[in-house]
C-alpha positions as CSV (number, residue, x, y, z in Angstrom):
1,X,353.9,278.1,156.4
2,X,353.5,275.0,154.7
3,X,350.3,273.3,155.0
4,X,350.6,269.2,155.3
5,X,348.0,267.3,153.4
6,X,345.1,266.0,155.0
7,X,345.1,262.0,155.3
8,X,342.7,260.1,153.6
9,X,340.2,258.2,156.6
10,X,340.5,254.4,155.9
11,X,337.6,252.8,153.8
12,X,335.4,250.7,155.9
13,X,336.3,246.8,155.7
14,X,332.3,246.2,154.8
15,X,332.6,248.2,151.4
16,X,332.6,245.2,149.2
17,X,333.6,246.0,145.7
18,X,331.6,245.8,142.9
19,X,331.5,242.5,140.9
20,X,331.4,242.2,137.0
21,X,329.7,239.0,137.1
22,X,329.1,237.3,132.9
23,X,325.4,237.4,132.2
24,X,325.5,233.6,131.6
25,X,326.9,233.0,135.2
26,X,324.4,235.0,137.0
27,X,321.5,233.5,134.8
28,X,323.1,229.9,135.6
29,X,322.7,230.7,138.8
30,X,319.1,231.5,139.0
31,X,318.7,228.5,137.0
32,X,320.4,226.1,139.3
33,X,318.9,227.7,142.5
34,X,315.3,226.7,140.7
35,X,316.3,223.6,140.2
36,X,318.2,222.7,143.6
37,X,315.0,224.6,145.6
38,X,312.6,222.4,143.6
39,X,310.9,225.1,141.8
40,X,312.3,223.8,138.4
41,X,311.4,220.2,139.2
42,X,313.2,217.1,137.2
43,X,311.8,216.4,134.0
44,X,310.9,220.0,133.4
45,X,311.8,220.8,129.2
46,X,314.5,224.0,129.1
47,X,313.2,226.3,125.9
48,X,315.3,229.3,125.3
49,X,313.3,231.5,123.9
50,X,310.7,230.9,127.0
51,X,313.4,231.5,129.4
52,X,315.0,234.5,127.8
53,X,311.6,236.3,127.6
54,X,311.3,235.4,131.2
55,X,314.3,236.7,132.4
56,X,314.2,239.5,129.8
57,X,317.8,238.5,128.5
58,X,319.1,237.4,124.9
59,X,319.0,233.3,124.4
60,X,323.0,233.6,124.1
61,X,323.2,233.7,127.8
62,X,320.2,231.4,128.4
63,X,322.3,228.5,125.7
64,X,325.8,229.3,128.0
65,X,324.0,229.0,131.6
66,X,322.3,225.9,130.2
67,X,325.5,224.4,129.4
68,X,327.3,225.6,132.4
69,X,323.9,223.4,134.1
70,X,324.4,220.7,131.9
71,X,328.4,220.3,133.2
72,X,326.9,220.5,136.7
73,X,324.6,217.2,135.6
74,X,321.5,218.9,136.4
75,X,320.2,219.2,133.0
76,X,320.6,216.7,129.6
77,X,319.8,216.5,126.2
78,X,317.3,214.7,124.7
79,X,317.7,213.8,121.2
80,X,315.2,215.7,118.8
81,X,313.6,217.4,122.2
82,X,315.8,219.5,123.8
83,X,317.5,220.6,127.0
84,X,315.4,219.1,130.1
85,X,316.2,219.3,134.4
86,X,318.0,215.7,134.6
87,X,315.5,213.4,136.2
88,X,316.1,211.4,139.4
89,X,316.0,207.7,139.3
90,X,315.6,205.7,142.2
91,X,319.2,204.1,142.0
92,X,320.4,207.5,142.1
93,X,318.9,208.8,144.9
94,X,320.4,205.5,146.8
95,X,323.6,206.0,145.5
96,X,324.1,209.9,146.5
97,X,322.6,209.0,150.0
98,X,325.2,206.3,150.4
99,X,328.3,208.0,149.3
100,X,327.4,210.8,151.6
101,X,327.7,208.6,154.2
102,X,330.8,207.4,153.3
103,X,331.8,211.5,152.4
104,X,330.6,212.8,156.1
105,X,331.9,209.7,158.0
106,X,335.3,210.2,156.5
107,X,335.0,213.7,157.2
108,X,334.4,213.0,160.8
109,X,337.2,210.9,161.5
110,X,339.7,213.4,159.9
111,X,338.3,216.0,161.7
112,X,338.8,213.9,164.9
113,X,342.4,212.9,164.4
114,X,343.0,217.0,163.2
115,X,341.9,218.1,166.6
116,X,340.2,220.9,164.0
117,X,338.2,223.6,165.8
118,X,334.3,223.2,166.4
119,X,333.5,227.0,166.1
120,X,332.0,227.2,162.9
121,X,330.3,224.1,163.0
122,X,328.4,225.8,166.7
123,X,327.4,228.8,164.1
124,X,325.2,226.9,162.2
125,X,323.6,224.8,164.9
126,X,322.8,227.9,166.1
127,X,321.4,229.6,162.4
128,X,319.6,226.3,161.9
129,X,317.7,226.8,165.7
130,X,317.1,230.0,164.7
131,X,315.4,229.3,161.5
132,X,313.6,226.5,163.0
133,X,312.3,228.7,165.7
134,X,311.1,231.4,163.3
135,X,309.4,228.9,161.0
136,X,312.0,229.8,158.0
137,X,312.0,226.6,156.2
138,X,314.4,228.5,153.4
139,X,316.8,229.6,156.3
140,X,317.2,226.4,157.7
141,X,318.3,225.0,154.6
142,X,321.1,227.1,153.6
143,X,322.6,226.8,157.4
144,X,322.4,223.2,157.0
145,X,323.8,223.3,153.7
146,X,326.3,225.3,155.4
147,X,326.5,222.9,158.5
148,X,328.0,220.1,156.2
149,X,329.9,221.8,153.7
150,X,331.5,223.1,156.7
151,X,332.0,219.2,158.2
152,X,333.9,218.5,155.1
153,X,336.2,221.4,154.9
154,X,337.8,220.9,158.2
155,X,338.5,217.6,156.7
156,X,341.3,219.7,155.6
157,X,341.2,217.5,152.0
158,X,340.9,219.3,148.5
159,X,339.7,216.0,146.6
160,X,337.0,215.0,149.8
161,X,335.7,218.8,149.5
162,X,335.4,218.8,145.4
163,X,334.0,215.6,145.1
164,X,331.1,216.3,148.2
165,X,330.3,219.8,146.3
166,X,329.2,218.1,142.5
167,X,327.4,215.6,144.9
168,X,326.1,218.2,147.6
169,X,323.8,219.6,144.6
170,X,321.8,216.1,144.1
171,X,321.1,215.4,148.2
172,X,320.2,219.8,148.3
173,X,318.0,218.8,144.8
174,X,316.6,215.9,146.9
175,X,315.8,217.0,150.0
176,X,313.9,220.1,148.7
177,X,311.7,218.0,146.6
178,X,310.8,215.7,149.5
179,X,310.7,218.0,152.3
180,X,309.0,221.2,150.5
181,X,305.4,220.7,151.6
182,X,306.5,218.5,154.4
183,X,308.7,219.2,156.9
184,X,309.8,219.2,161.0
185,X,312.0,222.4,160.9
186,X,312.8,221.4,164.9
187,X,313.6,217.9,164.6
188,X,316.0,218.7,161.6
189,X,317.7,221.4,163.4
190,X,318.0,219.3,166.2
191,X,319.8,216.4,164.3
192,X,323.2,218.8,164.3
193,X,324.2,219.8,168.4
194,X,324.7,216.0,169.0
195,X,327.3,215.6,166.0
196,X,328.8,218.7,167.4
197,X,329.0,217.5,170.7
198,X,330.7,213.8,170.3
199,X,333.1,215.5,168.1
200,X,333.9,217.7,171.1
201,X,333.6,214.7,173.6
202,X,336.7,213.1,170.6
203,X,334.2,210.0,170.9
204,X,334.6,208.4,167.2
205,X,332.7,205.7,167.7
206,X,329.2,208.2,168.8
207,X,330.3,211.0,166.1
208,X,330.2,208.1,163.3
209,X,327.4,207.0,164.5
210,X,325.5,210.0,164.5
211,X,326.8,211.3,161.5
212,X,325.8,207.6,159.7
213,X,321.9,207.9,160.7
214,X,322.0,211.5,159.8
215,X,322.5,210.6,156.4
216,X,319.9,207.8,156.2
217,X,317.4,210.2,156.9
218,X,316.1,208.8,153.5
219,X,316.0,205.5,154.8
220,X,312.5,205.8,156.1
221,X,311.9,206.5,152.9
222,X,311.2,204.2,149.5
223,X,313.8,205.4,146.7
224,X,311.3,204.0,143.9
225,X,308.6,206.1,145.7
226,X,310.6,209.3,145.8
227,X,311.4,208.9,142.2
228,X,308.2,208.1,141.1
229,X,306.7,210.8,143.2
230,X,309.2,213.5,141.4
């Protein structure tokens, strides 16, 4: 009698597998996430040998993340000084806050003539209630991160998308400065349902509305004051 093999049970489809990620990746990440949250604020000098005894790693992955940083345009060079976090200027806040606009509107109308599916969008409206509701200032602002990088991919276009991420990292750099020790979690969360909703409604002329007073929320705001006050 011949005995068939047993069959192997299929592996779980939440088993991720393991990542090899480079040193100088994960330490650039760390990096930018200090910088973007506001905890590395603009200005702030970049020594190797501080950061390497901080994060208990050699300074060769310190100089590689630095430079991965430096491609991003969140850090620069000063000559005879050093590496520093880029610092904001008040014509670049205005700029990034105004191409947004111009990004998300776009992104609206394509979205619009697509007839592309609201799902996703409804997720994070609902994350960002959430966080509001639990008082999770961190939380709200990854699912609004989330809300708009969502906005521009179902613009369904690869140059729109590329071009919103190298900007996203200024307006997520911004808004953390500004809003760290001051912030509405409720109103911000609430800003999102009604873009959802005119996009539903195919209204065009409400979604671009809404999507263009979204993105002034800096408006109330005086750029030479923010950048003076970072």
């Amino acid at each position: 009698m011949t005995t068939k093999p047993m069959l192997a049970a299929p592996m779980p489809p939440d088993i991720a597998p393991i990542e090899n990620v480079p040193l100088r990746v994960q330490v650039a990440d760390r990096l930018r996430s200090a910088i973007l949250s506001g905890r590395l604020r603009p200005g702030t000098g970049l020594v190797e040998t501080a950061l390497a005894e901080q994060m208990n790693v050699s300074r060769a992955p310190i100089r590689e993340a630095i430079q991965i940083l430096e491609n991003d345009g969140l850090v620069e060079t000063i000559a005879y000084k050093g590496k520093r976090v880029k610092p904001l200027t008040a014509r670049e806040v205005a700029e990034t806050y105004s191409l947004r606009e111009v990004f998300e509107v776009m992104a609206v109308r394509r979205i619009l003539e697509n007839g592309a599916p609201l799902d996703l969008l409804r997720e994070h409206c609902d994350a960002m209630t959430e966080a509001a509701e639990a008082d999770d200032f961190e939380a709200l602002v990854a699912a609004d991160e989330a809300f708009h990088h969502a906005l521009i991919m179902l613009a369904d276009h690869d140059l729109l998308l590329a071009s919103w991420k190298n900007l996203y990292l200024r307006i997520h750099q911004i808004m953390a400065l500004r809003n760290r020790d001051e912030h509405n979690l409720t109103e911000v969360a609430g800003n999102h349902p009604p873009i959802v909703q005119a996009l539903a409604d195919g209204d065009a002329d409400r979604a671009v509305k809404l999507i263009s007073d979204h993105t002034r929320i800096l408006a109330a705001f005086d750029p030479a004051t923010i950048a003076q006050d970072l």
